[in-house]
N, C-alpha and C positions, 0 to 999 in steps of 0.2 A: 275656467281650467281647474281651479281648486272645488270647484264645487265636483265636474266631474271625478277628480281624485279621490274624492271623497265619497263618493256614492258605487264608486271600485271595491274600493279599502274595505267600507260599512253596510251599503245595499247587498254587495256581491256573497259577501257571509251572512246576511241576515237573509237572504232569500235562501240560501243552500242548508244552512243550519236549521230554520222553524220553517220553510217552503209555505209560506203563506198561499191561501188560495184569493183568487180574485174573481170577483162579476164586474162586470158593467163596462169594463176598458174601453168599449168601443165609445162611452159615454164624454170621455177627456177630447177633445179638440185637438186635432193635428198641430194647430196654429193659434195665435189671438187670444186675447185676456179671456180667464175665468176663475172665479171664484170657489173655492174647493172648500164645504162647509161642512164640517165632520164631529161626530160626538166626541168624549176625551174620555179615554178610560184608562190611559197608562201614558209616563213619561216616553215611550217609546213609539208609541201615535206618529210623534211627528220623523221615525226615522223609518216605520215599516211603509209609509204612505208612500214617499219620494223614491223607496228603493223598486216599487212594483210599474213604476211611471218612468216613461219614455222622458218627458220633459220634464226641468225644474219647477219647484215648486216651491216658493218662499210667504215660511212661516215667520212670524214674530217672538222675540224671545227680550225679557227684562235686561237694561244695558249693563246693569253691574256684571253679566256675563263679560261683557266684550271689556270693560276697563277694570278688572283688577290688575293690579301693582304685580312686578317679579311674573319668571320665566314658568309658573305654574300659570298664574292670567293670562302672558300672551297666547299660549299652548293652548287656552280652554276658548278664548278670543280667536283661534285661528279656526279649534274643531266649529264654533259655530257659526261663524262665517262659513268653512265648507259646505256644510250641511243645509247648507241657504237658510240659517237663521237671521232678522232683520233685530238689529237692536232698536227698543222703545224704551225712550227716557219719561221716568213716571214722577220728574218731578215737578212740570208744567203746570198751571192753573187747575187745568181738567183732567191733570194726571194721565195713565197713558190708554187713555181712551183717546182722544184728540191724536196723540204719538201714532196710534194704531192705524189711525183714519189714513193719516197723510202715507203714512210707507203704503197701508195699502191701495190708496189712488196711483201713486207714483209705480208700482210692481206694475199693476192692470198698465196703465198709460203705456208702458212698455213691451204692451201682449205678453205680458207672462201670466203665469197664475201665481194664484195668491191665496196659502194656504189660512183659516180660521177656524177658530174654535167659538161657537157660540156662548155655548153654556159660561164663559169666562174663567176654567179652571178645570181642574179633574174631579171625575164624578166621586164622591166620596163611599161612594156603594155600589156601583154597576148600573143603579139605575138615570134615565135622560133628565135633565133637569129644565128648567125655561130658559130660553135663549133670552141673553140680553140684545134688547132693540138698536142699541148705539152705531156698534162697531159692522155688525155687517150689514143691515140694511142701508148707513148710511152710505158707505163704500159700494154695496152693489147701487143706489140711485144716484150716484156722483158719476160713478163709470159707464154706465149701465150695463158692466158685464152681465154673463149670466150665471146665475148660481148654481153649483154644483154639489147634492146632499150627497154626505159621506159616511157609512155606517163601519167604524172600528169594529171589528168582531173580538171574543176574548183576548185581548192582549192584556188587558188589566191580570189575566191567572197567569200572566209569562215567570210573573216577579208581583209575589206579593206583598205590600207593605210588610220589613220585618225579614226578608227569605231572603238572602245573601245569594245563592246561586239560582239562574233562570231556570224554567221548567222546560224542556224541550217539548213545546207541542206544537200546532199550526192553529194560527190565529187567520183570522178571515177580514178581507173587505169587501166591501160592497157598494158601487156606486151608479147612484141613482140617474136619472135623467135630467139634461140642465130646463133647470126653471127660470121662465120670460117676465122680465116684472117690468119692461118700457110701460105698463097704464096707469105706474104710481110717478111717471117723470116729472118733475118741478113740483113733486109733493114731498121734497126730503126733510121738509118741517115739520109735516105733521104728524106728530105723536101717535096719533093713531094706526097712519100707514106704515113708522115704522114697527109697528108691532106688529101688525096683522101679516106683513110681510115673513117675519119672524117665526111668525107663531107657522106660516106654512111651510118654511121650511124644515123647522123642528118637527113638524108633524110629519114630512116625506124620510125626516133621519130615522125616527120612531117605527117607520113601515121598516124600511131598511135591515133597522137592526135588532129589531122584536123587543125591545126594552122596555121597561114599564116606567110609563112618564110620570114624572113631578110636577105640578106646577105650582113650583118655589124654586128662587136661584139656590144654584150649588154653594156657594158662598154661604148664605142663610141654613143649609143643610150642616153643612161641615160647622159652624157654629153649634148647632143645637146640639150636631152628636159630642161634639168638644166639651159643653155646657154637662151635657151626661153624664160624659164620660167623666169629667170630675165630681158630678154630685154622687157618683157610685162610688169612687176613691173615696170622697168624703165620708159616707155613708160606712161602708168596713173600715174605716179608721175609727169614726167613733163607734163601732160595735167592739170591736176591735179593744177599747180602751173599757 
């Protein structure tokens, strides 16, 4: 009920305000677990995705969302629960890769879908990054739902790091065709399959969404430009002096 609410409130003005266009709808499942695996290019990903889709769709989101203290955390705790955010506690042995694993067995078990982000983060430049192997290969071989690539179109240019008011334009999705991976079953051990896995669905997002691929995690990117971007501060400070 709250999620519905919610996708009144937020879907019903984000599709009227930026009117996103769509491909592939016919691609989502009336019914029954699927996997929805999609590039990341803006915190807004996970609200333009749910509001163009017939059926819910629950993403994951770090749990200090859902338990901060005082009637600003309940408020923010309630927006993403509506929203079908899943809290992951990342203070576990294997941190919240493990956390990811189980909500998203548990969502699938349920026939719902279950939204991911491979790449583990936002792309720090527009371009696709390597999917890490963990979180959704092992979920799709546990479940054996089907995977679903999902190509975000400009929504990173809505609101650019820095720009305090969105850009009114239409940003685009695109989704792909579900892919069958039952010939890796009782291989969720090996290292290998889950990359290769991985690596094909990365490579169906990449069709998708014309991006020009990395292969290095995002994580590893957003360091280096961080690493730069202070040896350039560094750099005009002692010119500078």
């Amino acid at each position: 009920m709250l999620y519905g609410a919610m996708k009144v409130a937020i879907g019903g003005p984000l599709k009227v305000t930026f009117r996103p266009w769509v491909e592939g709808l016919e691609n989502i499942p009336e019914d029954g677990p699927a996997i929805l695996a999609s590039n990341h290019l803006s915190f807004s990903d996970s609200f333009f995705l749910p509001a163009v889709l017939d059926r819910k769709v629950t993403f994951i989101a770090k749990a200090e969302y859902f338990t901060t203290p005082g009637v600003k955390g309940r408020l923010t705790a309630a927006f993403f629960k509506g929203v079908g955010q899943l809290p992951v506690d990342r203070s576990g042995a294997r941190g919240a890769g493990e956390a990811a694993i189980k909500s998203g067995i548990e969502v699938l078990e349920r026939g719902e879908l279950f939204g991911i982000y491979p790449e583990g983060t936002r792309s720090p430049d527009g371009r696709l990054y390597r999917g890490k192997p963990g979180g959704l290969a092992r979920v799709a071989l546990a479940t054996g739902a089907p995977v679903i690539p999902v190509a975000m179109i400009d929504t990173e240019k809505i609101q650019p790091p820095g720009q305090v008011m969105p850009k009114l334009m239409r940003p685009g999705i695109r989704i792909g065709k579900p892919l069958d991976f039952s010939r890796y079953d009782g291989m969720d051990q090996d290292r290998f399959v889950l990359r290769a896995l991985t690596d094909e669905v990365m490579y169906e997002i990449m069709k998708l969404s014309g991006q020009e691929y990395v292969d290095i995690y995002a994580t590893a990117a957003k360091r280096q430009l961080s690493e730069a971007a202070k040896a350039e501060k560094a750099a005009k400070k002692e010119k500078a002096e």
